[in-house]
C-alpha positions in Angstrom: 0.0 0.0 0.0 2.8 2.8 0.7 4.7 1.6 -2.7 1.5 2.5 -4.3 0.7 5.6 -2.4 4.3 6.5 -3.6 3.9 5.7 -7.1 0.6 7.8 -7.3 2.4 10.9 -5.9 5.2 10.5 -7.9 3.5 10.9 -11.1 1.7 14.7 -10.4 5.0 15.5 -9.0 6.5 14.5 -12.6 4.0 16.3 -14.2 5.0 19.2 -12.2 8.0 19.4 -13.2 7.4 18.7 -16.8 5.3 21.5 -16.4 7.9 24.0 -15.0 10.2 23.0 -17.5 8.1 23.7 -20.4 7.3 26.8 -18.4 11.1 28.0 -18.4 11.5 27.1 -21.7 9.1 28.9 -23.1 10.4 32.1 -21.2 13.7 31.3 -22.7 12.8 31.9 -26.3 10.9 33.7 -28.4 10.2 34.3 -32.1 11.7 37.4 -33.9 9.9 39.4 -36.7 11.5 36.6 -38.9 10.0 33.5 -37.1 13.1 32.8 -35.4 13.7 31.5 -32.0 15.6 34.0 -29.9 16.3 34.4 -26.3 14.1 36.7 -23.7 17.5 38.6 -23.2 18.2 39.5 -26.7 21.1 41.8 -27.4 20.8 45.1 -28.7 23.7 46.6 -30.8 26.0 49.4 -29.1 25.9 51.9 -32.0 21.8 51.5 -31.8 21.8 51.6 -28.2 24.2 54.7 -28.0 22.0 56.2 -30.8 18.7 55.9 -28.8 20.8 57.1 -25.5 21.8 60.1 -27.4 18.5 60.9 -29.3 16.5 61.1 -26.1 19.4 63.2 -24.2 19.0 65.8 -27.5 15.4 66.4 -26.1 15.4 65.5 -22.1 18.7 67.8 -21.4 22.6 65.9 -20.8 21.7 65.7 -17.4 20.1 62.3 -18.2 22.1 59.7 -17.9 20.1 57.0 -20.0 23.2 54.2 -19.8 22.5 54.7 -16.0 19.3 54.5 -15.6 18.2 52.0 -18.1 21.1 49.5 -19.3 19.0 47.4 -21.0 16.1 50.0 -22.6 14.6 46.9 -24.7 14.1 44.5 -21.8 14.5 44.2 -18.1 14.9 48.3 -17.7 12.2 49.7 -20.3 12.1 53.4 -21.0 8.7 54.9 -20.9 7.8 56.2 -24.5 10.1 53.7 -25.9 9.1 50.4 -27.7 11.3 47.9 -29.5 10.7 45.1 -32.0 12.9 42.2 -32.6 14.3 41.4 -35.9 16.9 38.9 -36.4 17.7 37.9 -33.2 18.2 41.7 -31.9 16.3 44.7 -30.6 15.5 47.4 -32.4 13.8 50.7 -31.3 10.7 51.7 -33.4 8.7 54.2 -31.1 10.0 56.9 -29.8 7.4 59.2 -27.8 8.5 62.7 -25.5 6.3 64.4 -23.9 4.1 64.6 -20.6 1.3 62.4 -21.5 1.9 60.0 -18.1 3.5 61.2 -14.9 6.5 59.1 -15.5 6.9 60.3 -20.0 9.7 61.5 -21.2 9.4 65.5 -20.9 11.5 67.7 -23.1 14.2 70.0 -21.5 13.9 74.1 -21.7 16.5 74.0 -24.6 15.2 71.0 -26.6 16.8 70.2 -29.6 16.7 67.8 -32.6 20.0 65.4 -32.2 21.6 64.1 -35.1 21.5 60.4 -33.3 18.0 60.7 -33.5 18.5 59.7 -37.5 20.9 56.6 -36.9 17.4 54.5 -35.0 17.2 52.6 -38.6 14.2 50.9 -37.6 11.9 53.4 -36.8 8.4 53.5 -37.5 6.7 56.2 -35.2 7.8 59.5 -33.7 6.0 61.5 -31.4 6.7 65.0 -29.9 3.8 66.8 -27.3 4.5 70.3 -25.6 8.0 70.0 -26.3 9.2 72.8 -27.5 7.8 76.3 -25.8 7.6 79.9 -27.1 11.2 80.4 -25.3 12.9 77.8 -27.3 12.6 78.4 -31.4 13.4 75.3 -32.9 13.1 74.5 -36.1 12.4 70.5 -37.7 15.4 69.2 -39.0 16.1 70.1 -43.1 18.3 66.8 -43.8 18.4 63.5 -43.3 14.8 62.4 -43.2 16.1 60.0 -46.2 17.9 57.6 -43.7 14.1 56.9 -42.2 12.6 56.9 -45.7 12.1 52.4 -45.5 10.8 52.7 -41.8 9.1 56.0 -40.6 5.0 55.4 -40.1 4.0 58.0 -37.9 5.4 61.2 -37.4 3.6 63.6 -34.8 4.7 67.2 -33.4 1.4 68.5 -31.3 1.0 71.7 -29.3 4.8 73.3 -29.9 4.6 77.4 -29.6 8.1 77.3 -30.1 8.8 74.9 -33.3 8.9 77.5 -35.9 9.8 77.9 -39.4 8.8 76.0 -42.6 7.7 72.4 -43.1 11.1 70.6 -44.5 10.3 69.6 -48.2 12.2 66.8 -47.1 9.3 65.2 -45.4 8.3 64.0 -48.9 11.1 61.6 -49.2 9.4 59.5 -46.1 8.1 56.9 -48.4 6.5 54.5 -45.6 5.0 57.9 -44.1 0.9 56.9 -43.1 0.2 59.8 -40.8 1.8 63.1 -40.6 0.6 65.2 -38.1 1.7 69.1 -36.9 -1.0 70.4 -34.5 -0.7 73.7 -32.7 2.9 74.8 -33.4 4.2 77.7 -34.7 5.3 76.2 -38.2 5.1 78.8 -41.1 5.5 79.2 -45.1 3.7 77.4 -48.0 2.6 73.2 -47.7 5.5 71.2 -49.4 3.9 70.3 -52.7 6.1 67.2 -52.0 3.8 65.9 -49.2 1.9 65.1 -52.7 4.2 62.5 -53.4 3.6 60.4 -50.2 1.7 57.4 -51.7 1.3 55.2 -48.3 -0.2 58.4 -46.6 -3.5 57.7 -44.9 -4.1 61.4 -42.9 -2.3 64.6 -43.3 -3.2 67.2 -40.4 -1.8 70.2 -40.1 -4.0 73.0 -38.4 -3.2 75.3 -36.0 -0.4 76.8 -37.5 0.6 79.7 -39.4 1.0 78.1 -43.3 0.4 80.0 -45.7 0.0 80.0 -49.7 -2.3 77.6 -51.7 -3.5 74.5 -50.9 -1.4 72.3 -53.1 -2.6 70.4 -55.6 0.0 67.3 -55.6 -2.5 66.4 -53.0 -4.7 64.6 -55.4 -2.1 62.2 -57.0 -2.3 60.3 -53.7 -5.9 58.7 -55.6 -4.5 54.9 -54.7 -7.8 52.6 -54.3 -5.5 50.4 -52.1 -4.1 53.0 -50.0 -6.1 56.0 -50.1 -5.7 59.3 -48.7 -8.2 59.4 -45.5 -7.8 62.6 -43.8 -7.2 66.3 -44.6 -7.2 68.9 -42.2 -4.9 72.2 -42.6 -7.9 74.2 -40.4 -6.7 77.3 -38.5 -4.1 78.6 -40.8 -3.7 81.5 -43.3 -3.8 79.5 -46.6 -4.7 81.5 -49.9 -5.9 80.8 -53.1 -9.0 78.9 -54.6 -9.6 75.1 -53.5 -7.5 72.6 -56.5 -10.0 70.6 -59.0 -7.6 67.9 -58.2 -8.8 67.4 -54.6 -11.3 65.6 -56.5 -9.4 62.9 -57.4 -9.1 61.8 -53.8 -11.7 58.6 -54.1 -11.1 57.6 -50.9 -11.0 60.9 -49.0 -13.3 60.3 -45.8 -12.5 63.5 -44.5 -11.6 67.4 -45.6 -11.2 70.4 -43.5 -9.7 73.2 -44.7 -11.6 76.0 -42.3 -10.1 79.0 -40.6 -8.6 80.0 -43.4 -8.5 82.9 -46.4 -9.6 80.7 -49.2 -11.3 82.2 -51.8 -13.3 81.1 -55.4 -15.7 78.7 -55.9 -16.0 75.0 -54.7 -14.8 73.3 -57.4 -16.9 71.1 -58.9 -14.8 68.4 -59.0 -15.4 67.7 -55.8 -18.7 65.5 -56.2 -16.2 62.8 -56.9 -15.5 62.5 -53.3 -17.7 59.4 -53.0 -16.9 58.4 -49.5 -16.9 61.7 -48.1 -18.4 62.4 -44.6 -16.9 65.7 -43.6 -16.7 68.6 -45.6 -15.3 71.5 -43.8 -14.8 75.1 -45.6 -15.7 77.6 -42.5 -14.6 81.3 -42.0 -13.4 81.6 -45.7 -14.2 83.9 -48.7 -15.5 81.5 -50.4 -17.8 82.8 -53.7 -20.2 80.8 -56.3 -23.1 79.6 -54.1 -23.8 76.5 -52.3 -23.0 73.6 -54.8 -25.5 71.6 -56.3 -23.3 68.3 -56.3 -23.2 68.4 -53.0 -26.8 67.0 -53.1 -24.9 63.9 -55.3 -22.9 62.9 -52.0 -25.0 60.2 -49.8 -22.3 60.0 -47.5 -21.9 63.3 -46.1 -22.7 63.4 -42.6 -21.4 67.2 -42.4 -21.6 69.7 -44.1 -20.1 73.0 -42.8 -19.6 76.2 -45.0 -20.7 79.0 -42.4 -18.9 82.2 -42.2 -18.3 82.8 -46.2 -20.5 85.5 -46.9 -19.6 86.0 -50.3 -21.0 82.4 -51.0 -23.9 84.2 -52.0 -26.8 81.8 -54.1 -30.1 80.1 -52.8 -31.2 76.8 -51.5 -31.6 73.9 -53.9 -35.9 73.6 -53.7 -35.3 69.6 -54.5 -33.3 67.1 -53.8 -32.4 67.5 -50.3 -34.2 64.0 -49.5 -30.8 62.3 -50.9 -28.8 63.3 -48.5 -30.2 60.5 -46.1 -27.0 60.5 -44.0 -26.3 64.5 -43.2 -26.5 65.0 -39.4 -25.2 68.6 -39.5 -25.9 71.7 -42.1 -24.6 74.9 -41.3 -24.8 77.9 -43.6 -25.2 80.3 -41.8 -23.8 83.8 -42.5 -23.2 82.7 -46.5 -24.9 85.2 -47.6 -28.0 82.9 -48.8 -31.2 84.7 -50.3 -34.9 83.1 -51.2 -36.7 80.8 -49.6 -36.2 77.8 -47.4 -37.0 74.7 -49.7 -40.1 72.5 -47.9 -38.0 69.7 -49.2 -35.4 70.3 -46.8 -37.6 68.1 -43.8 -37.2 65.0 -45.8 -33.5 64.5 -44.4 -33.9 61.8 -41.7 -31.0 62.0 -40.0 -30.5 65.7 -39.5 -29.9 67.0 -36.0 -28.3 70.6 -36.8 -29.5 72.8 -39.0 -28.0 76.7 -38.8 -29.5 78.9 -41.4 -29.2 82.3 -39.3 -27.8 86.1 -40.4 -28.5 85.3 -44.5 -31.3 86.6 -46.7 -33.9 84.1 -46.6 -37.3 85.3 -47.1 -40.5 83.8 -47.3 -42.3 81.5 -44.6 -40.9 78.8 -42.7 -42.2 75.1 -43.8 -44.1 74.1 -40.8 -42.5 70.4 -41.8 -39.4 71.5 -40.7 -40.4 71.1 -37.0 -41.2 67.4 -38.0 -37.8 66.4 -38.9 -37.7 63.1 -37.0 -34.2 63.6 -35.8 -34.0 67.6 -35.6 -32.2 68.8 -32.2 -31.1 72.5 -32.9 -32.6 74.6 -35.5 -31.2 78.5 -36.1 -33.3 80.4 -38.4 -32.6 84.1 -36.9 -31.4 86.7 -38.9 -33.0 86.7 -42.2 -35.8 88.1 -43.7 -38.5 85.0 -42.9 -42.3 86.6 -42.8 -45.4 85.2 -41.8 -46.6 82.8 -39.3 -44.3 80.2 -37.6 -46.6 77.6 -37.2 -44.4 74.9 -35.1 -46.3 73.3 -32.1 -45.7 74.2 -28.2 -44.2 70.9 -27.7 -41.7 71.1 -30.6 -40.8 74.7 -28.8 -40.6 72.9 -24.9 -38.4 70.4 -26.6 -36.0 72.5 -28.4 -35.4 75.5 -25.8 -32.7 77.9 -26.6 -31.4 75.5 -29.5 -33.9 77.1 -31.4 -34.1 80.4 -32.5 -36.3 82.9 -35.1 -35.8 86.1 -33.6 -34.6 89.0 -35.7 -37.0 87.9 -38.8 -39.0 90.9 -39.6 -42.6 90.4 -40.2 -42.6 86.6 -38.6 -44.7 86.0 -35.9 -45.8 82.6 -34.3 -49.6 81.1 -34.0 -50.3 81.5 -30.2 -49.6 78.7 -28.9 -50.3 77.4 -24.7 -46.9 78.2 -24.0 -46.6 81.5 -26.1 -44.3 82.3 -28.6 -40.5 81.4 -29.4 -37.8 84.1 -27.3 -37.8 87.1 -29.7 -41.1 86.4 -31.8 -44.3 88.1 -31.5 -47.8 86.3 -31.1 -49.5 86.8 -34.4 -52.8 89.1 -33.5 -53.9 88.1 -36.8 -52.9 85.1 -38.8 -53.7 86.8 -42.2 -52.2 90.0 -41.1 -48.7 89.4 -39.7 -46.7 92.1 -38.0 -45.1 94.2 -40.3 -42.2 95.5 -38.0 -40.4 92.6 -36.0 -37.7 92.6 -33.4 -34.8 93.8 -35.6 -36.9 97.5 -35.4 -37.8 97.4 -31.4 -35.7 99.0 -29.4 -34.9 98.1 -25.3 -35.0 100.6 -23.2 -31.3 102.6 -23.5 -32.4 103.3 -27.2 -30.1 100.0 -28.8 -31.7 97.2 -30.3 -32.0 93.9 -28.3 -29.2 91.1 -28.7 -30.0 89.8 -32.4 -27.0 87.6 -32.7 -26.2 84.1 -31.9 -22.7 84.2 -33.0 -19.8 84.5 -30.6 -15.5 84.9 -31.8 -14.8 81.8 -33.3 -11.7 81.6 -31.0 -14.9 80.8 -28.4 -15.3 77.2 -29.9 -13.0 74.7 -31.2 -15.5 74.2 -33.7 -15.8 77.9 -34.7 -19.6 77.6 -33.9 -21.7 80.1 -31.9 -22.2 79.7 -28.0 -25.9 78.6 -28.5 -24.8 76.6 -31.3 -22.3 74.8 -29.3 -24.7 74.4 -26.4 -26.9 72.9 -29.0 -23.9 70.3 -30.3 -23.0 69.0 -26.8 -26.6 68.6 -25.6 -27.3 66.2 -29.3 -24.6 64.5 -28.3 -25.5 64.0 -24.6 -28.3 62.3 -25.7 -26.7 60.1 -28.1 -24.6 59.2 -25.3 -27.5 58.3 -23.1 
């Protein structure tokens, strides 16, 4: 009996330590990007190592002594912001990321600057700079060299920088694995590189908040690869000149386009209606003339479309069509300088939430259907030249609040309703007869006009849209949430 208890506790006992040593074997090795076994502790080549050790001193200051602190930066002493890949049986550093996005990041010194080391990491594929360089230290990106990262580079990022000035490098363009370039809020001035053009692998280009100037340039629309299409393109908040390139046309894949905040000018070119898979389209606070484009009608993907603060856009509301554009959440024309009526067609749009139409020229009455648009959540129709009787219900009024607004339209009043009329809009005495003189001709009581406007700086938003506007955004999307 004890010979057999024995043998019966010998054999989870060999299990066990079958077990552990498939356990330690296992930790032992590994696989390479090649599919080849290599051990946990791989090495790491001095001249890459002494590259990476010198690249992040460039930024963090020469106080840091990255030898010191992390001996093995690829393994057993990792450096926040730092990954590494293993290819051929060594490690290889591929992400580089400085700035204070966790307590323990990588934050840049007071006199930051771009080491030449930083160029020798041949097996990069994403580098990331926030808040690295302030107003006190001018730095411009590097010029040369960008060719030694031209097989690897995926990602390069420089966001919120006051102090990197000076031009985008024309160099950039020789990053042929490039997918996403991003410059956000820095100080980065002179014309867009027609060479970021010739980027074929890029996916977004983002470049707002900056001071470019000069056209927008049209080498953007030879990246038209079904494969690898261009997604994104955003150069908002900048000074760029000029009238919008036909070429952005030939973008096939383009999801989204904003180009707002800026000192565009001419028409939208037609060429745009081949944007099939478009769902933004952007073109605020321009100069932008020709009218609102009928092709835009032709996109069934747009969810939205923005072209506020052009008043030289001038034209009229299509009267049909507007039933195609079954996916548009968001319209905002207002202050384009728009004149006749407002099309009854315009309720058949089921998805629409925001709909700014304020300080143009409509005239005319206001469909009633409008106040039946099934998603409808902010509605702006003050300051035109609307007449007649606003005949939306109480409960379409309760339900709206101060997202809707219709003061400022002389000769509109509303049908009395049990809980009165809309904030600036008089009762109608009689429906035949409506008021001849509205609330753009009262007076308050120090001898000014009452507050006709909606619209607050554009600085107030980062959407550029009015307070009440914005109010009206967040509370749609509070309730999408919920």
């Amino acid at each position: 009996m004890r010979r057999a208890r024995g043998g019966r506790l010998l054999l989870p006992l060999a299990a066990l330590f079958l077990a552990l040593l498939l356990i330690s074997g296992c930790a032992a090795e590994g696989e390479d990007d090649e599919g080849t076994p290599v051990a946990a502790e791989a090495p790491m080549e001095d001249k890459e190592k002494a590259a990476l050790y010198a690249a992040i001193g460039g930024f963090v200051g020469k106080a840091w002594n990255g030898s010191g602190l992390f001996p093995d930066p690829c393994g057993q002493t990792p450096i926040q912001g730092v990954s590494c890949d293993l290819l051929n049986g060594l490690w290889y550093p591929t992400v580089v990321s400085i700035g204070p996005v966790l307590d323990n990041s990588l934050q840049c010194a007071p006199d930051a600057r771009f080491s030449p080391q930083l160029f020798d990491l041949r097996r990069l594929k994403s580098l990331t700079f926030y808040a690295c360089f302030p107003a006190t230290n001018p730095t411009a990106i590097p010029a040369t060299n960008w060719d030694k990262l031209s097989g690897t580079l995926e990602t390069l990022e420089f966001r919120s920088n006051p102090g990197l000035a000076g031009a985008i490098p024309a160099s950039l363009g020789r990053l042929a694995s490039l997918q996403s370039l991003v410059l956000v809020d820095n100080n980065l001035t002179g014309a867009v590189p027609p060479e970021l053009g010739g980027l074929a692998k890029l996916r977004r280009l983002v470049l707002s908040g900056n001071g470019l100037s000069g056209p927008v340039p049209a080498t953007l629309g030879n990246n038209n690869r079904l494969d690898e299409p261009l997604l994104i393109v955003d150069m908002s908040k900048n000074s760029l000149t000029g009238s919008l390139p036909p070429s952005l046309g030939g973008l096939k894949g383009l999801l989204k386009m904003d180009l707002s905040n800026n000192r565009l000018d001419g028409r939208i070119p037609p060429e745009l209606a081949g944007l099939e898979s478009l769902t933004l389209l952007d073109l605020r606070n321009n100069s932008l003339t020709g009218g609102l484009p009928e092709f835009v009608l032709g996109m069934p993907a747009l969810q939205d479309l923005l072209l506020s603060s052009n008043p030289l856009l001038g034209g009229t509301l299509m009267p049909h069509g507007w039933e195609k554009m079954a996916s548009l959440a968001s319209l905002d024309l207002s202050n384009v300088g728009l004149a006749g009526a407002i099309p009854e067609s315009m309720a058949a749009m089921p998805r629409l939430r925001f709909l700014a139409l304020d300080h143009n020229r409509l005239s005319g009455a206001v469909p009633a259907k409008l106040a039946a648009l099934p998603s409808i959540g902010a509605m702006y129709l003050n300051g035109n030249n609307l007449t007649g009787v606003l005949e939306f219900s109480a409960r379409f009024y309760r339900r709206m609040g101060s997202r809707f607004a219709s003061w400022d339209n002389p000769g509109l009043c509303a049908a009395e309703t049990a809980g009165g009329a809309p904030t600036g809009v008089a009762v109608c005495k009689d429906a035949h007869d409506p008021p001849r003189v509205g609330v753009r001709d009262r007076v308050d009581g120090a001898g000014g006009k009452p507050e006709a406007s909606s619209s607050l700086p554009t600085s107030s938003s980062p959407f550029g849209l009015s307070g009440r506007k914005v109010a009206g955004l967040w509370c749609l999307a509070m309730v999408m949430v919920l």
